[in-house]
PAZAPA-4460 file (N, C-alpha, C; in steps of 0.05 Angstrom, whole numbers, plus 32768, in hexadecimal, padded with zeros to 4 digits):
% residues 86
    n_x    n_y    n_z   ca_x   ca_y   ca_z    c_x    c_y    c_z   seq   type   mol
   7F59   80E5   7F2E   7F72   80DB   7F39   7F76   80E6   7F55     1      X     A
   7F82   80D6   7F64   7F8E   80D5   7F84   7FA8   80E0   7F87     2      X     A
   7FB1   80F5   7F8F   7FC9   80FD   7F91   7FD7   80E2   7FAD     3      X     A
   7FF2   80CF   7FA9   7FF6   80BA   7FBD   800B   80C6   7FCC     4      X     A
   8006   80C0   7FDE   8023   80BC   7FE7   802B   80A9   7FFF     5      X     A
   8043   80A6   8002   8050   8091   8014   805C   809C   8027     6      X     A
   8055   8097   8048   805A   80A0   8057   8078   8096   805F     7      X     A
   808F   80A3   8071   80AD   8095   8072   809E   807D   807D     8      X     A
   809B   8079   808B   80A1   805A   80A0   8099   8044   8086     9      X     A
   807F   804C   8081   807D   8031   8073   808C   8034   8054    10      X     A
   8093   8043   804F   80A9   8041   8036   80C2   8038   8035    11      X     A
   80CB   803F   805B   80DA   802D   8060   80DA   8011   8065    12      X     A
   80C4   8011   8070   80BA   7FEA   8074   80BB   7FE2   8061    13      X     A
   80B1   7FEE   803D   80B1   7FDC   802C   80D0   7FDF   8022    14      X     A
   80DD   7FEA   8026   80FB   7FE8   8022   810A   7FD3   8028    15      X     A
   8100   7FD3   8042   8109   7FB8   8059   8106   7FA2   8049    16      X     A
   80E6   7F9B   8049   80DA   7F7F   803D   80E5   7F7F   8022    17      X     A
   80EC   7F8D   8015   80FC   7F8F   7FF0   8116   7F89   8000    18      X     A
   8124   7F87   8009   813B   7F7E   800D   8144   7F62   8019    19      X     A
   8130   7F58   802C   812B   7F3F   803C   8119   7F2C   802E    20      X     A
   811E   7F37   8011   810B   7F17   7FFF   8123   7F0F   7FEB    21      X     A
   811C   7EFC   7FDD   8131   7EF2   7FC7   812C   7F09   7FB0    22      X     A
   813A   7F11   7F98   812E   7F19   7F84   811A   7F11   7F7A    23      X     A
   8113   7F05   7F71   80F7   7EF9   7F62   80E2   7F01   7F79    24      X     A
   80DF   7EF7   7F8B   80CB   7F05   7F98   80CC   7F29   7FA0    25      X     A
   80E0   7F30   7FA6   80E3   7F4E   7F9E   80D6   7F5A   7F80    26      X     A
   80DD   7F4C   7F72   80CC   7F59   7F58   80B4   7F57   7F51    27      X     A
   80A3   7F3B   7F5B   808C   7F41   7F61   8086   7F50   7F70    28      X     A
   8093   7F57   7F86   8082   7F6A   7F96   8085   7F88   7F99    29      X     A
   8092   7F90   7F83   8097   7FA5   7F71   8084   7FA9   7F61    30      X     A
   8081   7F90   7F52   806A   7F9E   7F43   8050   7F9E   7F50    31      X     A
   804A   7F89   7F5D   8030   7F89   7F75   802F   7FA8   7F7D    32      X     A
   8042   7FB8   7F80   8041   7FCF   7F94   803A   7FDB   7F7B    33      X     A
   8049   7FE3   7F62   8042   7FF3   7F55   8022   7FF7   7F53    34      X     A
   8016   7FDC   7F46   8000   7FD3   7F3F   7FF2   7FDF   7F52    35      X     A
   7FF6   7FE3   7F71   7FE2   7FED   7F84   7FEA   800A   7F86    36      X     A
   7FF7   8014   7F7E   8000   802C   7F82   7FE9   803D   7F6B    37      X     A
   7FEF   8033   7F4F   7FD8   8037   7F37   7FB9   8034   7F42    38      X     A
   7FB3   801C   7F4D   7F96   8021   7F5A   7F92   802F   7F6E    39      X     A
   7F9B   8038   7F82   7FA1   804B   7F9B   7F9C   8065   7F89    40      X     A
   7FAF   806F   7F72   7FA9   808D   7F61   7F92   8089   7F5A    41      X     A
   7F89   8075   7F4D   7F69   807A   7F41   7F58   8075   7F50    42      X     A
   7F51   805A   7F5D   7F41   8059   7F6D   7F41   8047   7F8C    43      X     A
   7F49   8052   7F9C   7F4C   8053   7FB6   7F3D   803F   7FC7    44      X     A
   7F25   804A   7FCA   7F0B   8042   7FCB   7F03   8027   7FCA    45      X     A
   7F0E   8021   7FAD   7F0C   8001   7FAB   7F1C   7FE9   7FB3    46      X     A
   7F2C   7FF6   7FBB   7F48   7FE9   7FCB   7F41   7FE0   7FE2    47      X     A
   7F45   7FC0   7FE8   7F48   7FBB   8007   7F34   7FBE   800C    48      X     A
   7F34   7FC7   802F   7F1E   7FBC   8044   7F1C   7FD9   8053    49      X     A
   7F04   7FE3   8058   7EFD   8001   806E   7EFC   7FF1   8083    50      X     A
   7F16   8003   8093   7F1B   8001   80B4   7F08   8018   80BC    51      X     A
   7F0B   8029   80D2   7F05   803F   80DD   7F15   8058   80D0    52      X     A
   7EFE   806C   80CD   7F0B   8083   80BD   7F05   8079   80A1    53      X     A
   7F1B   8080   80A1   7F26   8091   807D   7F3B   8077   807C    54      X     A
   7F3F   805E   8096   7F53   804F   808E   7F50   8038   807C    55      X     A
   7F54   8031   8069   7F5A   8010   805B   7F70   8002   805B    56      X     A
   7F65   7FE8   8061   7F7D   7FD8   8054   7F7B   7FC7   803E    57      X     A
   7F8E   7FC1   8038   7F92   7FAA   8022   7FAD   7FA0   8021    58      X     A
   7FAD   7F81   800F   7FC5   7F6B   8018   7FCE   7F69   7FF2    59      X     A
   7FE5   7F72   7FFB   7FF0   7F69   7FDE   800F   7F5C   7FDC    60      X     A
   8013   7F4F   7FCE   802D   7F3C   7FD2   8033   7F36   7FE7    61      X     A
   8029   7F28   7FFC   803A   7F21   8017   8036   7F4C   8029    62      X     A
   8029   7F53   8017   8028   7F70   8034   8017   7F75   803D    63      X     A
   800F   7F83   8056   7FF7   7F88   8063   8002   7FB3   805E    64      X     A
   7FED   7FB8   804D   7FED   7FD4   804F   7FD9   7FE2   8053    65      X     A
   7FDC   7FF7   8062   7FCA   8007   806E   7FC5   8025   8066    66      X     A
   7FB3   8031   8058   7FB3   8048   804B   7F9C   8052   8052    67      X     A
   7F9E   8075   8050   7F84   8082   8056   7F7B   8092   803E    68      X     A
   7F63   8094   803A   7F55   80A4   8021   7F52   80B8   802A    69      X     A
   7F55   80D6   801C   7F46   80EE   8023   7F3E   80F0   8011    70      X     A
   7F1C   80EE   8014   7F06   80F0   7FFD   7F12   8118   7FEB    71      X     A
   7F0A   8121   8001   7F0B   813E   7FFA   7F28   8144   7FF4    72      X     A
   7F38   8148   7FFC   7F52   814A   7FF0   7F5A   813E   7FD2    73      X     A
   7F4D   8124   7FD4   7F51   810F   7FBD   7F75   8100   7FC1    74      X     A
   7F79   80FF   7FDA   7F97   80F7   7FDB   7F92   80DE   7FE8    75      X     A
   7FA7   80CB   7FE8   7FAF   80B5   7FF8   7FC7   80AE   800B    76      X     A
   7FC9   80A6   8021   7FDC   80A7   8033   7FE9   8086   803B    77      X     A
   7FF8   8080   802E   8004   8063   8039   800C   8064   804B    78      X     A
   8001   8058   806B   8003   8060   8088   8011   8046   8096    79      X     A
   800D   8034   808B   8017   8021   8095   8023   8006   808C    80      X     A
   8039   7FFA   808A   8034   7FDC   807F   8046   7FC8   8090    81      X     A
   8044   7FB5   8087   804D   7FA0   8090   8051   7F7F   8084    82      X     A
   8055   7F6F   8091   805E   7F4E   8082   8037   7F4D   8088    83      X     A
   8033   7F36   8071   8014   7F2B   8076   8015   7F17   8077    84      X     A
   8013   7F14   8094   800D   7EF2   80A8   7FF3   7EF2   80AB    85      X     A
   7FE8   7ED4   809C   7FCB   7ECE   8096   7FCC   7EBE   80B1    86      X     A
***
């Protein structure tokens, strides 16, 4: 297991985007987050796409999020997110 965590800014971004959707789409994307939050603790790695570094991304419900692995630590860092405009 990955010790996670969520950095302020983007915990605030997803605050933002949970508030600027209807309900129904808020609750999907509640659980979307959960759901990535559970794969992020176990396996990191397989998540998303390697940027440079230790960075990945991956798109889940309408988000663009940006997280870093520390192999050796075994932790994860949610660094960034945003709306996902294809």
């Amino acid at each position: 297991m990955y010790a996670l965590t969520w950095l302020k800014q983007p915990l605030d971004r997803l605050a933002d985007c949970y508030v600027s959707v209807p309900v129904d789409v808020r609750e999907r994307m509640a659980g979307a987050v959960e759901r990535l939050n559970a794969r992020l603790k176990q396996s990191p790695l397989a998540e998303g796409e390697s940027r440079s570094g230790r960075l990945r991304i991956t798109f889940v419900a309408g988000l663009t999020i940006m997280f870093e692995v520390d192999e050796s630590a075994r932790s994860v860092t949610v660094a960034r997110i945003g709306p996902f405009n294809p």
